[in-house]
Steps between C-alpha positions, in 0.01 A plus 500: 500500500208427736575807690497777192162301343393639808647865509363509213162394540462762837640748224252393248212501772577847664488659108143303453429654877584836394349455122210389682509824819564698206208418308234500829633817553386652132192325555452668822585825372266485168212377731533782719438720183227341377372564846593838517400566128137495557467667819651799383307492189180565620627751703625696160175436326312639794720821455461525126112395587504822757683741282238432179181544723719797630533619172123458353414710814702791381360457166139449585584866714603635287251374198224624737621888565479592174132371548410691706692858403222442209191543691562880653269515770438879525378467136250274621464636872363859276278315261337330754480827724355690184256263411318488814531916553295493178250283614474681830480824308176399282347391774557811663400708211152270484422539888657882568759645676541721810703733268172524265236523829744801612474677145165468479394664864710803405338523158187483684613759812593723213174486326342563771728832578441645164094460466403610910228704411571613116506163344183405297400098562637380196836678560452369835482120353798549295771677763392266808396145345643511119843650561537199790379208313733644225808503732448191639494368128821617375682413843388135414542533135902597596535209730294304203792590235791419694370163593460460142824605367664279793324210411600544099838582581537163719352301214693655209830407706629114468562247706253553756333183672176398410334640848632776480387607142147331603484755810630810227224408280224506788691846598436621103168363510432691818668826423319531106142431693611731771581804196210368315240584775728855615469604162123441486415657832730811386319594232121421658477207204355262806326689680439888436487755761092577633309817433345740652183421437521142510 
């Protein structure tokens, strides 16, 4: 009897051994998960983390082409180039041009030509000094007009910055003074041409 009490209590205490292996073991095995568990989870928010930044990137990309496909810079690029022609233009047509000095030395060459010797001195006024002061008029009067209709045509179109309608409006300032003055010195309503007995 003695001898199977104690088979039976080695049988009894290798089960409890291996009940008790047994259960180490699962606890061994679920802590290394729960160590595992949070390492790698980081790891997969990082990625999802990555991929969403990745993502707003493309979209803020492509958010901002459309942007700037709005704003066509040639559009601007001519305003901006026609608005300051204009303004160069009336100042040109205010100050003179070598295009009107040139007219008016050949209006006066051919004045002279056509009164050596017959011309009276009032026809002599008129074909050397009035023709010349009447060319050099209307060649400023021309560059007067386009400055003018540059300078109305930048204005009248929209979306143009605030410079550069500030500079068109000095241009159509500048050209109307410039066609203002032409067209006064054209017809003698400044200043009339000098007698002959004066």
């Amino acid at each position: 009897m003695p001898r199977m009490d104690t088979k039976t209590t080695t049988e009894k205490t290798d089960e409890g051994t291996d009940a008790s292996g047994t259960a180490e073991e699962t606890a061994a095995v679920a802590l290394d998960k729960k160590d595992t568990e949070p390492a790698t989870a980081p790891i997969e928010a990082d990625a999802n983390a990555d991929g969403d930044e990745a993502g707003d990137a493309d979209r803020d990309d492509e958010d901002e082409e459309p942007a700037g496909e709005a704003a066509p810079a040639p559009a601007g690029i001519g305003g901006a180039a026609a608005a300051v022609v204009s303004a160069a233009l009336g100042a040109v047509a205010l100050t003179g041009t070598w295009t009107g000095k040139v007219v008016s030395e050949r209006e006066t060459l051919l004045g002279q030509i056509k009164t050596s010797g017959t011309g009276t001195p009032a026809q002599q006024i008129s074909e050397i000094y009035g023709d010349a002061w009447h060319s050099t008029a209307l060649v400023n009067g021309v560059f007067a007009l386009i400055a003018l209709l540059v300078a109305v045509l930048v204005l009248v179109l929209p979306g143009r910055p605030a410079w550069v309608r500030a500079v068109a409006v000095a241009g159509a300032v500048l050209g109307g003074l410039g066609l203002l003055l032409s067209v006064g010195t054209y017809f003698d309503l400044f200043l009339s041409l000098p007698t002959a007995g004066s």
